[in-house]
N, C-alpha and C positions, 0 to 999 in steps of 0.2 A: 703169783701167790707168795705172800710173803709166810717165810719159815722163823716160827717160836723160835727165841734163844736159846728154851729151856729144852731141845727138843733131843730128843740121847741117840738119835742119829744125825744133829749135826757134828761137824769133824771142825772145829774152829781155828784150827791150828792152817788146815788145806783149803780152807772155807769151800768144805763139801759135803755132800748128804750122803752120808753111810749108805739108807736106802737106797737108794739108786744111782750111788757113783758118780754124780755128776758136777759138777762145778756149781756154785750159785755166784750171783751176782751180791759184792757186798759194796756197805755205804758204810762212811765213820762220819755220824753227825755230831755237831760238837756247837755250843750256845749254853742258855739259860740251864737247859737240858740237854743233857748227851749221851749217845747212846748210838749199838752200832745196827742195821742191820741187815739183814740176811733175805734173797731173796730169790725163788726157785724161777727158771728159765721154762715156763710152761707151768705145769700144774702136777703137785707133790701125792705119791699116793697114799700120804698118810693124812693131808686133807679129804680126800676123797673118801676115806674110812671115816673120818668125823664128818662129815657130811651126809651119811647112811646113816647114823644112828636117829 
């Protein structure tokens, strides 16, 4: 599950998720458009709250 950039428990600096402590996997894509991103190792429980509503 990929992780918003905008998201106030990611930690961009240790590319980690505050929530739950754990490492993400990140990419730096770079072309026409560039842009980096962030992605959780399993499944994030703050999609799983947006997914309930």
């Amino acid at each position: 599950m990929y992780c918003n950039g905008n998201c106030e428990h990611l930690d961009r600096k240790h590319k980690k998720c505050l929530l739950t402590g754990k490492k993400l996997c990140y990419m730096k894509v770079r072309g026409s458009i560039s842009y980096d991103a962030y992605e959780h190792i399993g499944f994030c429980k703050k999609d799983e709250e947006n997914t309930e509503k």
